[in-house]
C-alpha positions in Angstrom: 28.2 -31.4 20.2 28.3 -33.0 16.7 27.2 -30.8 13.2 23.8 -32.6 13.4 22.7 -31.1 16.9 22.7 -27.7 15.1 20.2 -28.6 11.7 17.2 -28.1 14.0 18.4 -24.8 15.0 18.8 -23.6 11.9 15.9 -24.7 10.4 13.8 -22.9 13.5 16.0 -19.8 12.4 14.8 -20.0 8.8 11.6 -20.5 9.6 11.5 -17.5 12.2 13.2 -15.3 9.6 10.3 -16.3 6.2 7.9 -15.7 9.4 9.2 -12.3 10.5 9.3 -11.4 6.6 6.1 -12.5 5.8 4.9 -10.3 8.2 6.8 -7.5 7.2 5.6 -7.8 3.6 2.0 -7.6 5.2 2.4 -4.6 6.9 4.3 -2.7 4.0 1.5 -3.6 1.8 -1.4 -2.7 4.1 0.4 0.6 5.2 0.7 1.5 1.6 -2.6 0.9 0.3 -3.8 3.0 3.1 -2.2 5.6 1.6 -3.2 5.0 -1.8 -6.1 5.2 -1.4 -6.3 8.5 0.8 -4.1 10.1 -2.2 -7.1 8.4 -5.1 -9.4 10.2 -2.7 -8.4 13.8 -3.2 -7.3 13.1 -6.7 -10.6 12.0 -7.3 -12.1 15.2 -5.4 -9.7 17.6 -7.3 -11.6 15.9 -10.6 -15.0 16.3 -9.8 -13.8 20.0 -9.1 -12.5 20.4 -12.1 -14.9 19.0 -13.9 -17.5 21.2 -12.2 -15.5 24.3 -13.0 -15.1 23.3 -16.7 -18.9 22.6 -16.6 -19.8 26.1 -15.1 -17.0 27.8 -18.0 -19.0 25.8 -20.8 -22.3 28.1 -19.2 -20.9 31.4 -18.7 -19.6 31.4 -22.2 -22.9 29.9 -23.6 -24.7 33.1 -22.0 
């Protein structure tokens, strides 16, 4: 076996491995903006509760 029998190999190999990280990229970023956006939920939640409280304090010391 000469050096040439092994190029195809090893561009198969490269391509498998920019596959394989391509994919992993994917998941990382889908995973994360999963959470992101659970976590801009409740931060958003935690505002409007705020906000309501700060709302209802503006009232009380209006009466």
């Amino acid at each position: 076996m000469d050096l040439f029998s092994f190029v195809p190999i090893i561009f198969f190999l490269v391509y498998i491995f920019i596959f394989v990280f391509v994919a992993y990229l994917l998941i990382t970023v889908i995973l994360f903006m999963k959470r992101k956006n659970r976590s801009d939920e409740l931060l958003l939640q935690k505002m409007d509760e705020l906000s309501q409280r700060l709302v209802e304090l503006k009232e009380d010391k209006r009466s």
